[in-house]
C-alpha positions in Angstrom: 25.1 -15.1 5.8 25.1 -12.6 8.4 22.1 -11.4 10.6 21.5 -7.8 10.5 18.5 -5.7 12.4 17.8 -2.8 10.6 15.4 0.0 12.1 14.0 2.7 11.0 16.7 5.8 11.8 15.2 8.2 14.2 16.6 11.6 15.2 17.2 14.5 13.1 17.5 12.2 9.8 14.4 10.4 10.4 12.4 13.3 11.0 13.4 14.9 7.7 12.6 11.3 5.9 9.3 11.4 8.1 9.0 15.1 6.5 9.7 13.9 3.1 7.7 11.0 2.7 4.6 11.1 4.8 3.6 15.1 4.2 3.5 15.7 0.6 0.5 14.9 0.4 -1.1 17.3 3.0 1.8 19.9 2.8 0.8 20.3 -0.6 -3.1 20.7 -0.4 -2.4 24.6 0.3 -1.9 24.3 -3.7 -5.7 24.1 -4.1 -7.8 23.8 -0.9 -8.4 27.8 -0.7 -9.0 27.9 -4.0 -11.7 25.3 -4.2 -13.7 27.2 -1.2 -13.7 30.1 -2.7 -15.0 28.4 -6.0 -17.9 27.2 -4.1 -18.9 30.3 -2.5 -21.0 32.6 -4.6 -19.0 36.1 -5.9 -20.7 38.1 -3.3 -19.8 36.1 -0.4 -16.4 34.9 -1.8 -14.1 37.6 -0.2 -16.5 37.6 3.1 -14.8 38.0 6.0 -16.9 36.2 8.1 -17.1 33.5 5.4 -13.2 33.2 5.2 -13.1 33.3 8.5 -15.1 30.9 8.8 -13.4 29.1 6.0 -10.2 28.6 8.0 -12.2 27.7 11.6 -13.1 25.1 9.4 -10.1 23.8 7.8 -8.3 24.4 11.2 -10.2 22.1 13.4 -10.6 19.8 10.3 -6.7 19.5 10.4 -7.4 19.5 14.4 -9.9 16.2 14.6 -9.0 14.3 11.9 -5.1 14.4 11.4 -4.2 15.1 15.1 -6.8 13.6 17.6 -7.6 10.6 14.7 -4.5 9.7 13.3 -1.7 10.9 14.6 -2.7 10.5 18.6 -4.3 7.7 18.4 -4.7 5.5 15.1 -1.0 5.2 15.2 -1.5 3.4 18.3 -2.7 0.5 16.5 0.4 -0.8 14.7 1.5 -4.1 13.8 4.8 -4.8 14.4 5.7 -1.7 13.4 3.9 -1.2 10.0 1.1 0.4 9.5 -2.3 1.0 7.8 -5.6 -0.6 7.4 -4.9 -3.7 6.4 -2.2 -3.7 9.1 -5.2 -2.6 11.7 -7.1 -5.8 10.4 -4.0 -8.1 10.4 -4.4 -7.2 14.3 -7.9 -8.5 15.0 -8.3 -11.1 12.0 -8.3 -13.9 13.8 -11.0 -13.1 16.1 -13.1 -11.2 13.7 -12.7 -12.6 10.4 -15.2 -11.1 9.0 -13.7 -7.8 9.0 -11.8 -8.3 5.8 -15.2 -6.8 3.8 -14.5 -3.3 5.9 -10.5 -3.9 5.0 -11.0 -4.3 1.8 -13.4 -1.5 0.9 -11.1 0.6 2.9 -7.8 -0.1 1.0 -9.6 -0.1 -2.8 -10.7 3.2 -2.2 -7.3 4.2 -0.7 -5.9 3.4 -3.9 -8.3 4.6 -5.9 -7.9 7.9 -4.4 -3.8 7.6 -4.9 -4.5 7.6 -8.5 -6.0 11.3 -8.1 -3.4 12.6 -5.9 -0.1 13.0 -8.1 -2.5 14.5 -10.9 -4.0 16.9 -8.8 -0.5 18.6 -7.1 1.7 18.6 -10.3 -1.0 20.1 -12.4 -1.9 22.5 -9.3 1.8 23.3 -9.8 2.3 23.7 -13.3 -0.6 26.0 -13.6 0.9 28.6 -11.4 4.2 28.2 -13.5 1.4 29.0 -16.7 0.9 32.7 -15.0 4.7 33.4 -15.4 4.6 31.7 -18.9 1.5 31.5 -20.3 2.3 29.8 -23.8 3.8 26.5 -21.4 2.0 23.4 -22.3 0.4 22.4 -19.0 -0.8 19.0 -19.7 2.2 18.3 -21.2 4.2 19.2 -18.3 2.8 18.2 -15.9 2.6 14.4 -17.6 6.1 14.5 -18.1 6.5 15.5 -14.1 4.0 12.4 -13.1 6.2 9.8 -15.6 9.5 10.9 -13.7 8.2 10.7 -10.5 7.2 7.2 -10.8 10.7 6.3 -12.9 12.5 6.8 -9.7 10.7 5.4 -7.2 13.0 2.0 -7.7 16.0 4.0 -5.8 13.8 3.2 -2.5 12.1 5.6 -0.1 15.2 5.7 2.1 17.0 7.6 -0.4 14.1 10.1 -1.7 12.8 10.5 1.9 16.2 11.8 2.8 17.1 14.2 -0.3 12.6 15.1 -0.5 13.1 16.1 3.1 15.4 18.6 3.4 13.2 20.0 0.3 10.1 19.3 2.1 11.8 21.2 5.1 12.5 24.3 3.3 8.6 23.9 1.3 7.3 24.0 4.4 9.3 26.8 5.7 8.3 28.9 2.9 4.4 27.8 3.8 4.6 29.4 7.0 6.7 32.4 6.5 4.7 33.5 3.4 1.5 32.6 5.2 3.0 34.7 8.4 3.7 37.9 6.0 0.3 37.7 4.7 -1.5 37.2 8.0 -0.5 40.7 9.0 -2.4 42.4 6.3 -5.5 40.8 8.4 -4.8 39.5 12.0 -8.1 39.3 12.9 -7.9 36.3 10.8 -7.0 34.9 14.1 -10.4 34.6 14.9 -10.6 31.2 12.5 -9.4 29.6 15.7 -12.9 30.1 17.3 -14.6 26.5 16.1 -17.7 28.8 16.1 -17.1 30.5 12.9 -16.7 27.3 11.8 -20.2 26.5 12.7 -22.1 29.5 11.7 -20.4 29.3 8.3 -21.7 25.9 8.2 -25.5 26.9 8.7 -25.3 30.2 6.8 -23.3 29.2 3.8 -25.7 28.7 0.5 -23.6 25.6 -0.3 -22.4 24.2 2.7 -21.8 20.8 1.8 -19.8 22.0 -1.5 -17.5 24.2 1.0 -17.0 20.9 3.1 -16.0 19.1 0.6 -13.6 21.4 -0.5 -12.1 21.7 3.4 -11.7 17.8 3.5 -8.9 18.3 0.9 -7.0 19.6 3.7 -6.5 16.5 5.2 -6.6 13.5 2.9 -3.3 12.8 2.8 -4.0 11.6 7.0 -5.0 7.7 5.8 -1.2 8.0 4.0 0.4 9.3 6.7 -1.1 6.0 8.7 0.3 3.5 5.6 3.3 5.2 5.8 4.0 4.6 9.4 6.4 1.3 8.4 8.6 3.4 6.4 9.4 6.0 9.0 8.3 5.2 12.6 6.0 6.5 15.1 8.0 8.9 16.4 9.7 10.8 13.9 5.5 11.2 12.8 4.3 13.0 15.6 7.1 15.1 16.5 7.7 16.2 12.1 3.5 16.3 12.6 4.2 19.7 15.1 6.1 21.3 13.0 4.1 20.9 9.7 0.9 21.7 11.2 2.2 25.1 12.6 3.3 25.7 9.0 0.1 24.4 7.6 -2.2 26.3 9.9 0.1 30.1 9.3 -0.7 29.6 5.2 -3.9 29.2 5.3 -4.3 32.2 7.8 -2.2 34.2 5.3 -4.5 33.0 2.2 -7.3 34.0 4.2 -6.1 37.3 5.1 -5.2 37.7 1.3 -8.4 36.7 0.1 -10.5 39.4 2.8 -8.3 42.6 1.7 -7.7 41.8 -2.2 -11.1 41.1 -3.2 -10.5 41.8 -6.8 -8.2 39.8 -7.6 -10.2 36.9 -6.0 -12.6 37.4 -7.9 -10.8 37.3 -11.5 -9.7 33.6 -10.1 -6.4 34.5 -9.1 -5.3 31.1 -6.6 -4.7 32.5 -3.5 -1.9 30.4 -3.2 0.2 32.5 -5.3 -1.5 35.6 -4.7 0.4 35.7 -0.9 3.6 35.9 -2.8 5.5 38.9 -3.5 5.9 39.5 -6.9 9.8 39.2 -7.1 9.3 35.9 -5.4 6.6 34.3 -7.3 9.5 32.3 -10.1 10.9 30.9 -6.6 7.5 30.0 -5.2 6.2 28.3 -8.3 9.5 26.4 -8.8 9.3 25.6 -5.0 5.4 24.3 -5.2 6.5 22.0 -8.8 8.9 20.3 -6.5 7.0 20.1 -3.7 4.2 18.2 -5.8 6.7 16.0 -7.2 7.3 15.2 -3.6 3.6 14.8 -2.8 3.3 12.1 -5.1 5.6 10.3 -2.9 3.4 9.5 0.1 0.4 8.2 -2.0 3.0 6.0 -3.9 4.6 4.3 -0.9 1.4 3.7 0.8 0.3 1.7 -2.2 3.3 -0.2 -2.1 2.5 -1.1 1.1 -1.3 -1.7 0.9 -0.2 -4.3 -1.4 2.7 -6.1 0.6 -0.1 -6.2 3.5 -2.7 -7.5 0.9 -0.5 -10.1 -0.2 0.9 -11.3 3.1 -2.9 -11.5 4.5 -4.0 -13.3 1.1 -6.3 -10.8 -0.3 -3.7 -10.3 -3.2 -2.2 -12.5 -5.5 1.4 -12.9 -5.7 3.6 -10.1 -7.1 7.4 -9.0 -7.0 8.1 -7.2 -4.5 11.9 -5.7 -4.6 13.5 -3.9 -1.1 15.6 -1.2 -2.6 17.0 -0.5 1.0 18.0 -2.6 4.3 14.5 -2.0 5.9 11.4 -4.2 5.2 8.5 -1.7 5.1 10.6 0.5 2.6 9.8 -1.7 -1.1 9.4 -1.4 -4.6 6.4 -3.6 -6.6 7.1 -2.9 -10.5 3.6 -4.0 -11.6 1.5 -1.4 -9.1 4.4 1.4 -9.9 3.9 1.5 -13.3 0.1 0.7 -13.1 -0.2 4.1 -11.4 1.7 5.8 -13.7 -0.3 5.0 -16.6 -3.9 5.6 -15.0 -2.1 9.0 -13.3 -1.6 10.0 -16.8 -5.1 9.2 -18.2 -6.2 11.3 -15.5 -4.7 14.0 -16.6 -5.7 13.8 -20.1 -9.5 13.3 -18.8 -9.4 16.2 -16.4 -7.2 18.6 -18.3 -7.4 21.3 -15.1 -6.6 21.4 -11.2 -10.6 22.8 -11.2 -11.6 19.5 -12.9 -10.1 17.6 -10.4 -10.8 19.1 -7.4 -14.5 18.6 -8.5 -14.1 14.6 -8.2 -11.0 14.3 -5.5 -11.4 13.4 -2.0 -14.8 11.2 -2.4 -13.3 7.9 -2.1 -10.7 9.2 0.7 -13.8 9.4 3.1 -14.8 6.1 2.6 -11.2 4.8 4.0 -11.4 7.2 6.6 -14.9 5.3 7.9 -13.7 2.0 7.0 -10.6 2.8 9.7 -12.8 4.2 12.4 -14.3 0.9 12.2 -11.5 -0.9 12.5 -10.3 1.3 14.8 -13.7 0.7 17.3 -13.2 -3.1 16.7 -9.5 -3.3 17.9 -10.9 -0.8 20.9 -13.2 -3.7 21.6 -10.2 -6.4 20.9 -8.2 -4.9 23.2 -10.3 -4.5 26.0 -10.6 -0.1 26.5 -13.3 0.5 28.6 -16.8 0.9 26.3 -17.5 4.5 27.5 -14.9 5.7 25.8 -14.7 3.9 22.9 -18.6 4.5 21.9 -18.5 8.4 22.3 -15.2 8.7 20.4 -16.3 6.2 17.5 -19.2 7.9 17.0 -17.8 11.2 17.3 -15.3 10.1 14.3 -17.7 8.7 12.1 -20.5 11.6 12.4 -17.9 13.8 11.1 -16.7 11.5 8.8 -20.0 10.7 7.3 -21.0 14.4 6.9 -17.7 14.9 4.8 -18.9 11.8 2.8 -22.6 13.5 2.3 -20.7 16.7 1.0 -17.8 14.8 -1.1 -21.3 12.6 -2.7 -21.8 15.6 -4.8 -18.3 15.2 -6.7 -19.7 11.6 -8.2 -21.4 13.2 -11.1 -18.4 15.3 -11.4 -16.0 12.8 -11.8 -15.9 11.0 -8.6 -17.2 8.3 -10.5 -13.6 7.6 -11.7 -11.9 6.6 -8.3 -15.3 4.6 -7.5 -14.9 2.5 -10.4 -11.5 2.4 -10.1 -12.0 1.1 -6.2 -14.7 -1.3 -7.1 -12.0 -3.0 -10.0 -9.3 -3.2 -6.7 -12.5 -4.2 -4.4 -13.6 -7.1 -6.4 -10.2 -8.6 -7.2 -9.2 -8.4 -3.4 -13.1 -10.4 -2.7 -12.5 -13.0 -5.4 -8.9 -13.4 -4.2 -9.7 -13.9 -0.9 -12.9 -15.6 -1.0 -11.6 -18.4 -4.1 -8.9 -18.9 -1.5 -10.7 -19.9 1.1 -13.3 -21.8 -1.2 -10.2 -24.0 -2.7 -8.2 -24.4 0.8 -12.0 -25.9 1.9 -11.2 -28.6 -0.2 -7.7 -29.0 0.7 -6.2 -31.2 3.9 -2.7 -32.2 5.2 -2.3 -35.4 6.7 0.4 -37.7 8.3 3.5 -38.1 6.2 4.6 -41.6 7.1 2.3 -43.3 4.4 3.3 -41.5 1.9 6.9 -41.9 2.7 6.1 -45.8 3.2 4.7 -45.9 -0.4 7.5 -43.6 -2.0 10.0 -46.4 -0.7 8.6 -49.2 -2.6 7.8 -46.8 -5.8 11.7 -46.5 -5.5 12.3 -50.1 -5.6 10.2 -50.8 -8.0 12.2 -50.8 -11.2 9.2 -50.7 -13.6 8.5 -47.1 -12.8 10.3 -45.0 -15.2 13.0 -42.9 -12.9 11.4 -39.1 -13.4 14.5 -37.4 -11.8 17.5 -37.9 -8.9 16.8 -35.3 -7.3 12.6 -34.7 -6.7 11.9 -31.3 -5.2 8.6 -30.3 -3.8 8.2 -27.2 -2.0 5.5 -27.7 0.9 3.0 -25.3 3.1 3.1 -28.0 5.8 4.2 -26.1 8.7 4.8 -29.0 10.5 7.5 -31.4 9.4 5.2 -35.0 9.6 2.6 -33.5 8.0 2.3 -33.3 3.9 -0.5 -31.7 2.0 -2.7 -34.3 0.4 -2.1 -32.5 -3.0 1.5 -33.0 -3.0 1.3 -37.2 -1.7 -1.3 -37.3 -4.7 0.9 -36.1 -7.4 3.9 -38.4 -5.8 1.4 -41.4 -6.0 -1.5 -41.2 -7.9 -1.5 -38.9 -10.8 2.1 -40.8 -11.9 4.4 -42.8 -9.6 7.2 -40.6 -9.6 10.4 -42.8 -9.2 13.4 -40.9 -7.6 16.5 -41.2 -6.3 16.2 -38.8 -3.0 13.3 -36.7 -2.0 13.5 -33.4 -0.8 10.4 -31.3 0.6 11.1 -27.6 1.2 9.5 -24.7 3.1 10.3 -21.5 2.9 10.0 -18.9 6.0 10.1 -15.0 4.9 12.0 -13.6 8.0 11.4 -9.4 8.2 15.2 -9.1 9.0 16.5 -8.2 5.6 19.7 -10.9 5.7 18.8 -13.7 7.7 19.5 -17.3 6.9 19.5 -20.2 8.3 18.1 -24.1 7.6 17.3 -27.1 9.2 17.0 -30.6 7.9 14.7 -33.4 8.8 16.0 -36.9 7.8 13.2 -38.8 7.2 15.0 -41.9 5.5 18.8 -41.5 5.7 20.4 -40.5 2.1 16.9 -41.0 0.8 14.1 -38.4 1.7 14.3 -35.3 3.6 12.9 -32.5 4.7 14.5 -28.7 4.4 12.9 -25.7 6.3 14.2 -22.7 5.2 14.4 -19.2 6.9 15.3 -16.4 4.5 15.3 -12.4 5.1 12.9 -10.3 3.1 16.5 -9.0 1.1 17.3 -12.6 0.2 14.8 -13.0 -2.0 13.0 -16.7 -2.4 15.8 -18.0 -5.2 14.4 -21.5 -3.7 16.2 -23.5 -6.3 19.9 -21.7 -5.0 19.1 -22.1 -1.4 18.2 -26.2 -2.1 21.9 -26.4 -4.2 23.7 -25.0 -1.5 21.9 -26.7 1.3 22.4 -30.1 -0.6 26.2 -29.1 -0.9 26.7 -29.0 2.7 25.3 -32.0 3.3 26.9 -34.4 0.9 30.2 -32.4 2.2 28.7 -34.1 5.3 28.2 -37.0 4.3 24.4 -37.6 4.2 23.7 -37.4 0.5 25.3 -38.4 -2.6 24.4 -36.0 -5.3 26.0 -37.8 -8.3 24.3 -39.0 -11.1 23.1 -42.4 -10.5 23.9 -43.4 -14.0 27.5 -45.0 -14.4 28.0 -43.2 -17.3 27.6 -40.2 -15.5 28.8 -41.3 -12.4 31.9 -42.5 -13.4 32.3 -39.0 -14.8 31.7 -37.3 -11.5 28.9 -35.5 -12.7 25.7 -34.4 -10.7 22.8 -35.8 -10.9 19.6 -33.5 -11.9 17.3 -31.9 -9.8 13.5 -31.5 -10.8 11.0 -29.0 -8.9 7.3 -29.9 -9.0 4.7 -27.6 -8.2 1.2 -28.7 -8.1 -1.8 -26.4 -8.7 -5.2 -27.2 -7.5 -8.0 -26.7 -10.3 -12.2 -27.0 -9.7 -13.4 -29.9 -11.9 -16.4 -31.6 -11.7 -17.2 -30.0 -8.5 -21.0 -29.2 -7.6 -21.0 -25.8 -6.0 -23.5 -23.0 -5.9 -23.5 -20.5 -8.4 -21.9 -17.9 -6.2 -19.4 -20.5 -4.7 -18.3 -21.4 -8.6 -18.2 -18.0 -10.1 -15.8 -16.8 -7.1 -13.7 -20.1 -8.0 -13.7 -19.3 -11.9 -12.6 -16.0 -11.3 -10.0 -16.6 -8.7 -8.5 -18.9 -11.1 -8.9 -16.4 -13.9 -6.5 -14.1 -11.9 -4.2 -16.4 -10.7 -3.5 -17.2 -14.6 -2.4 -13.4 -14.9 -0.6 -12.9 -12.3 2.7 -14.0 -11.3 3.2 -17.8 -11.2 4.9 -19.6 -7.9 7.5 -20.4 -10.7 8.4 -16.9 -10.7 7.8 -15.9 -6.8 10.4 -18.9 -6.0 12.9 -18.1 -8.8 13.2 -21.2 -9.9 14.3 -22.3 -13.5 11.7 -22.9 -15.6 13.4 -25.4 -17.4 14.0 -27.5 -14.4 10.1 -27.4 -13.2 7.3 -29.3 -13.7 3.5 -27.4 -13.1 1.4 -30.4 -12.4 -2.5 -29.8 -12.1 -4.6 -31.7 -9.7 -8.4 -31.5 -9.4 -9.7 -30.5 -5.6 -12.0 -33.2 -5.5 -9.1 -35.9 -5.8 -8.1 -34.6 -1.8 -10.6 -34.3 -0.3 
């Protein structure tokens, strides 16, 4: 097969995917942000000017620290071979600080956790400003019919949505900052929210601060997605699309601002702000505009989850699940079982929360948990890397003071439903621990050792006619990097749970390549005609169809001339028929095994999911009906 590179496109078309896929999330928060401060000001302080002024400062410089300096400057620095996120930060210093996984892990369950809120909260933000134009419109109704379509087409691949969402992204965001420039001139001294020091004094003054700051971090939570989303569209076409949506960003929430000091009234009868900075004859467009734009938003959350995953999985803190590549590029994917998961809890949210109000009382909590998770990270690979401690201290602890205050302020959301994406992150938390940790706890008891035994023994099970044959052709697929080594589990099964009489041996490993069509084999005679040893490197597009690749490769080599694949039975042989082939795959099971209570819960449970999820019968693609699952207790090797 041919070798293809495939790279993320840069340029005009990869700004606009960058546009459509990384910024719905935080082009979108315009929908509610305003709207939420003003909530949590009292009525006599809501239309304020120093208050909104101070409003915006906030939001401003929030948008300034946190997305700029902290994410796009320099967390996107810290990319792994292109991809990123934070499991990709800790896939950078794992094997120096192992430990790290705890901070990882907290990190990416409440990542997810929050991605559950995120679609819910734009399309029924959306909806509800449709419901002013047509008040008898179902909203709940809607707006779940919205979530189940966005998450229907999210098999066609984020190439193809980032390309057709970004030119509407393009034009959302356009609308953002012309409406928001229009509006601005009712007030200019708006402009004044650039001074960080109404941003302070609103801050000390304001009867509920921390309620206000929690409603200003909403402006920036989609800044962990932009960071997950980095393997889908490269650095690059980030920061420079980053200019151009801030700038947009920044000129709305001047205009709602200005909107909100000069019509006080309808402020106060809870008219979103949002809306209220359109013209009237413009509002159908708007709305239909901010609908589509929150079916876009949905996006960024939704690829970032695939990806969370993907990393999870290649860094074993995630069992084994499908993962499909709609396009030619790696870090773009599809995973069925975490699409449709989302979908369904996205909809139960929803139904729970009924109103945008509702859920702008429980979103963002989790978020800021990530956001300190990475900053820790982020100091550790400082330290990894060798930057110079003076800078490293003062700008870790600059990050995580702010962070933590917007964690005090979102803390008062848990009674109001916060609680949901907690529990929701400690379900994700605990099955990443127990994943990772019963991994670890079983490989303990697992060794590899020399080959040339084994193979020794296997050639006098095969002359030993007593030993019923169990197949021609005896397939084990290996983990054994190296080709004289075998894991103990696999020379066990050969030998001691039941003398398995063959007529060849093959042992197979399998190499994910992150070009998307690579192929290419080699093959390790061990005993000419006999046993042999296949190492297979496949592209990520390939799939792992283990028990195709073995047919083919054992083609080419009795073309050769260094097997014979014909039945072995002269009734079959004469025939010219080919001999079978039988795949083994051997599971390790805890038996009789004294552990600590901890130690054996972790095991019970790790083997509890592993039984529900996908089976290394399935992740290979092999037959079923040609496979044997043998079971062999971890206290037989060690």
């Amino acid at each position: 097969m041919n070798q293809q590179q495939h790279k993320v496109s840069f340029g005009i078309v990869g700004i606009f995917m960058a546009i459509g896929i990384v910024y719905g999330d935080i082009g979108t928060s315009p929908l509610y942000v305003m709207k939420a401060i003003v909530s949590g000001l009292p009525g006599n302080l809501c239309t304020n000017p120093d208050y909104i002024i101070g409003a915006i400062s906030c939001i401003i410089w929030t948008l300034t620290i946190q997305t700029t300096i902290k994410y796009v400057i320099v967390t996107l620095r810290a990319d792994n071979n292109g991809e990123g996120g934070i499991l990709s930060l800790f896939a950078l210093i794992r094997k120096k600080y192992r430990w790290a996984y705890l901070i990882a892990i907290i990190g990416a369950a409440t990542l997810l956790a929050d991605g559950v809120i995120t679609p819910a909260i734009t399309v029924v933000s959306a909806v509800e400003g449709l419901n002013h134009l047509v008040p008898s419109i179902p909203v709940e109704l809607v707006a779940i019919l919205i979530i189940v379509m966005i998450f229907l087409i999210q098999p066609l691949g984020t190439a193809r949505l980032g390309k057709t969402f970004g030119r509407v992204m393009f034009l959302w965001f356009t609308m953002l900052g012309i409406l928001g420039l229009l509006s601005f001139f009712h007030y200019p001294m708006i402009i004044k929210a650039f001074n960080p020091v109404y941003a302070i004094k609103l801050l000390i003054n304001a009867p509920n601060a921390f309620i206000i700051m929690g409603a200003v971090f909403l402006c920036t939570t989609g800044a962990e997605a932009l960071y997950s989303d980095l393997g889908h569209c490269g650095l690059h076409n980030i920061r420079i699309s980053w200019i151009y949506v801030k700038l947009t960003l920044i000129l709305n929430y001047l205009g709602q601002g200005a909107w909100i000091i000069t019509h006080p009234v309808q402020v106060v009868t809870s008219t979103n702000p949002f809306f209220g900075i359109m013209p009237e004859w413009f509002s159908f467009i708007g709305i239909a505009m901010a609908t589509m734009a929150a079916i876009i938003a949905s996006q960024a959350l939704i690829s970032g989850s695939f990806t969370i995953i993907s990393e999870a999985i290649s860094l074993d803190l995630w069992p084994n699940i499908k993962i499909k590549y709609p396009t030619n590029i790696k870090g773009q994917m599809f995973i069925p079982q975490i699409n449709y998961t989302l979908m369904i809890l996205c909809v139960i949210i929803v139904m729970t929360f009924g109103t945008s109000s509702n859920m702008e009382a429980a979103y963002g909590l989790s978020i800021t948990i990530t956001m300190l998770m990475t900053t820790l990270l982020l100091f550790i690979y400082f330290h990894f890397k060798h930057y110079p401690m003076w800078l490293c201290i003062p700008l870790t602890t600059f990050f995580i003071t702010i962070e933590s205050s917007f964690f005090i302020a979102n803390m008062f959301k848990f009674a109001h439903g916060g609680w949901v994406t907690i529990l929701i992150a400690g379900f994700v938390f605990g099955i990443m621990y127990v994943w990772y940790n019963g991994r670890r706890i079983k490989n303990h008891y697992s060794k590899y050792e020399p080959i040339t035994p084994t193979l020794e023994c296997l050639k006098d099970i095969c002359a030993d006619q007593s030993i019923p044959k169990f197949a021609t052709n005896l397939v084990y697929v290996t983990r054994a990097k190296y080709p004289n080594d075998i894991e103990s589990k696999i020379s066990y099964s050969l030998i001691n749970r039941q003398p398995k009489r063959a007529d060849t041996y093959w042992f197979v490993y399998l190499y994910r390549s992150d070009e998307p069509y690579y192929f290419k084999y080699s093959v390790k005679t061990f005993v000419p005609g006999k046993m042999f040893r296949i190492d297979i490197h496949s592209g990520f597009k390939q799939g792992a169809h283990l028990d195709m690749f073995v047919h083919r490769i054992c083609k080419e080599l009795e073309e050769k001339g260094e097997v014979d694949l014909l039945s072995r039975y002269p009734s079959l042989r004469e025939r010219n028929i080919e001999g079978d082939f039988r795949f083994v795959v051997v599971e390790r099971i805890a038996r009789n095994l004294e552990l600590p209570p901890v130690t054996k819960t972790i095991l019970l449970l790790y083997y509890l999911i592993k039984k529900y999820s996908t089976s290394d019968t399935q992740i290979l693609d092999l037959d079923p009906s040609v496979v044997t699952v043998e079971y062999v207790p971890l206290k037989a090797v060690q």
